[in-house]
N, C-alpha and C positions, 0 to 999 in steps of 0.2 A: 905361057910364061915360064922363063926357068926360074931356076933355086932364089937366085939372089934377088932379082923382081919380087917375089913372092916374101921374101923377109923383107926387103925394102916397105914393100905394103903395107905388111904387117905392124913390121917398127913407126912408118907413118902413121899407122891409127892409133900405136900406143902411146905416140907423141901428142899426137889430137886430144886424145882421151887424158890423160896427165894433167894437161893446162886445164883442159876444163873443170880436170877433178880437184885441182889446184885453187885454180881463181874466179871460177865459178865461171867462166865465158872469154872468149876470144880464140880458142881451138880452132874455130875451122878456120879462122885468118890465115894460118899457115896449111891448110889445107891443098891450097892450089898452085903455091910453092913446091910443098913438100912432092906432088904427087907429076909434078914437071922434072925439078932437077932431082929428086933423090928414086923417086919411084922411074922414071922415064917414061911416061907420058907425051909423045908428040905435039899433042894440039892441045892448047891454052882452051877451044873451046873444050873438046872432051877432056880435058881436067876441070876445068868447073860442072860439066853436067855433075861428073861423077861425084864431087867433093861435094853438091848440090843435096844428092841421094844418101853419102855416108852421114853426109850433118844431120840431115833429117832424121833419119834411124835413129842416131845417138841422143839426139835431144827430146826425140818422146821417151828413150828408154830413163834417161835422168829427169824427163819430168814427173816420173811415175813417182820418185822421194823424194819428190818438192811438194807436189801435191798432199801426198799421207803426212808433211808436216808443215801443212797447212800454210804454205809460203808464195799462194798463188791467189793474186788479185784477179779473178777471174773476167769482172765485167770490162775493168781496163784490158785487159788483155785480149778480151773478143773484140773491141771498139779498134785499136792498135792493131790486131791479127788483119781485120776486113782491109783497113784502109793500103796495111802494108803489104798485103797478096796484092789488091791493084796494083800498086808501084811495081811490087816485082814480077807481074806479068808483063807492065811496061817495058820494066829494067833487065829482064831477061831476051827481050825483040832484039831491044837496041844492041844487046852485050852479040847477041850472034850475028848482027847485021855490019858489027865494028871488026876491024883489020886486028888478028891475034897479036901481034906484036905491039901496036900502038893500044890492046888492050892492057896489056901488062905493063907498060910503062904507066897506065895509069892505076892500074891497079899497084903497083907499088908507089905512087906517090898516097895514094891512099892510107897506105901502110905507114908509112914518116907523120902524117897528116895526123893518125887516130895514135899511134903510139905518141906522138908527141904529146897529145890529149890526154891520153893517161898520165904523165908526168905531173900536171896539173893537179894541187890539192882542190879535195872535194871541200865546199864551202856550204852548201845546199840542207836548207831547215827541214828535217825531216817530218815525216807526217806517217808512224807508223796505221793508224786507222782508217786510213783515207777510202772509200769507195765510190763509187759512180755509182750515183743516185738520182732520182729525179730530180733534188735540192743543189746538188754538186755536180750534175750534168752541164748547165751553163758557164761553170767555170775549168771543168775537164776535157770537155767534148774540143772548144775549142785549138786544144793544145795539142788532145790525144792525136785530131785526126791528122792534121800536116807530118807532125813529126812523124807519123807513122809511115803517111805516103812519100817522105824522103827517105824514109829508112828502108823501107822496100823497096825502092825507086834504086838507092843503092847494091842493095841484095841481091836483086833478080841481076843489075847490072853486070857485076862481080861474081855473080854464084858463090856468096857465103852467106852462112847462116844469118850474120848478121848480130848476134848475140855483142857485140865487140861496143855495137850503135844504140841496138835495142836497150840496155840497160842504162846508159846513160841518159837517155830518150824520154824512158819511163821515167828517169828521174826529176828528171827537166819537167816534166808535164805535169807527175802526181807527186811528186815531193815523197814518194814511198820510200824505205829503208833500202839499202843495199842488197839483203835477203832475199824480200818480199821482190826486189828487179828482179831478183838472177831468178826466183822461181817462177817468177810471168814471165819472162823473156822469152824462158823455155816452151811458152805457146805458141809467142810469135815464132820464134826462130823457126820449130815445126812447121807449121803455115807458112811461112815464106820460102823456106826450103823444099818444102814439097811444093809450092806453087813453079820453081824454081828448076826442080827437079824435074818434074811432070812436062816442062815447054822443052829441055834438053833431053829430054827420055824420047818423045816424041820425033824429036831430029836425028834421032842415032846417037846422040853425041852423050852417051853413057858406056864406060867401060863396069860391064856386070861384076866380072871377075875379082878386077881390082877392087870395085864396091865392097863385094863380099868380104873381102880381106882386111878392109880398111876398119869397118865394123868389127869383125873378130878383134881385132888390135884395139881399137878404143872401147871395146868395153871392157878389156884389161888395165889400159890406161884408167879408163876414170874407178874404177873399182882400186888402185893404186894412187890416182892424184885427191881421190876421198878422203883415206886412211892417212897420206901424207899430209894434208891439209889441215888435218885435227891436228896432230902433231905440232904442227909451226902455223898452227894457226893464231898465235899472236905477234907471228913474224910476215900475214900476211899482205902490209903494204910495203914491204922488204919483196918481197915473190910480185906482186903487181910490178911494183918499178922493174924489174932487173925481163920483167915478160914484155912492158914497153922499151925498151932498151933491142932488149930481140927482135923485136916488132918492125922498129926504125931501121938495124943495122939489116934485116932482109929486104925490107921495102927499097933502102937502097942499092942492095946489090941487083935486086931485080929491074928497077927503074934504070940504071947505068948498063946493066948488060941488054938489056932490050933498045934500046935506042940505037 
């Protein structure tokens, strides 16, 4: 790799790491964008292995302060982890089985599709107490496990972490607080990204290199989109809109140029 690869890299992890630090998830969405046109990355499939691997990394290392504060639904998150590694060992076949070019055009509709969703105010009666219990398993279970296996169904597809689907997902199911998503997501997201990881590691279709660099860079990033986030953190559905906004205008630059 020369010089400028090697800061491209870098700068894409610190961009990764930013949003996440930011808005608690949707980083790796731009993942396999960033790691195509700004890093150069030839193949759409080895840019998702690899963005597969850097996600994963990142999101144990941000699970470890969600955890210590206590912001991790743990049983919903194993119920949601299982069902969604199935989908995305699914979703990972089919993504390498699929023509790269007509992958990314769907993969950027995806992108218009979920950022639009973000636009959308949250309406949803919260239930910060909620657990999966023997009592509350009848009326969780059936919720947790679809959505979970669409969600990883999608992840593996795409090779992203998934955080973007995961939280609204959990939200949809357990009616849990915003918080209490973003710090279980960060299970699933692990789990499906190394499920994710592991079927493109297998194939060749991970660039190490890049990986390594991408990581160095996001955990700079989120150690910065942390500290920014307290800050304006009562300006954060200001920061949400303006990161769906970004969301929409790449998905369609991506969908228009791949066609």
């Amino acid at each position: 790799m020369d010089t400028a690869a090697i800061v491209a890299a870098l700068a894409s992890g610190g961009v990764i790491g930013l949003i996440l630090g930011l808005v608690g998830g949707g980083g790796s969405i731009l993942a396999v964008p960033l790691l195509i046109y700004v890093v150069g990355v030839g193949s759409p499939h080895a840019a998702i292995g690899t963005a597969a691997v850097a996600v994963t990394v990142n999101a144990l290392a941000s699970l470890i302060g969600h955890a210590q504060a206590g912001r991790v639904k743990w049983r919903c998150a194993g119920v949601f982890a299982v069902s969604g590694m199935i989908g995305a060992a699914l979703g990972a076949e089919l993504g390498k089985a699929f023509d790269g070019k007509r992958l990314l055009v769907l993969f950027g509709l995806l992108m218009i599709g979920v950022g639009a969703s973000m636009l959308r105010q949250r309406r949803t009666a919260e239930a910060p107490d909620v657990r999966l219990t023997r009592d509350s398993a009848a009326t969780l279970l059936p919720r947790l496990v679809p959505i979970g296996l669409g969600v990883g169904l999608a992840a593996g597809f795409f090779g992203i972490g998934g955080g973007f689907l995961i939280v609204p997902g959990l939200i949809l199911a357990t009616a849990m607080p915003l918080p209490f998503a973003i710090g279980t997501s960060l299970v699933v997201v692990s789990a499906l990204g190394l499920t994710t990881a592991t079927s493109y590691a297998v194939s060749g279709l991970v660039d190490w290199s890049v990986t390594a660099l991408l990581v160095m860079g996001g955990v700079i990033g989120t150690i910065s989109g942390i500290a920014l986030g307290k800050v304006l953190g009562t300006r954060k559905g200001l920061l949400e809109r303006g990161f769906a906004a970004v969301v929409i205008a790449i998905g369609a630059y991506i969908s228009a140029s791949s066609i």
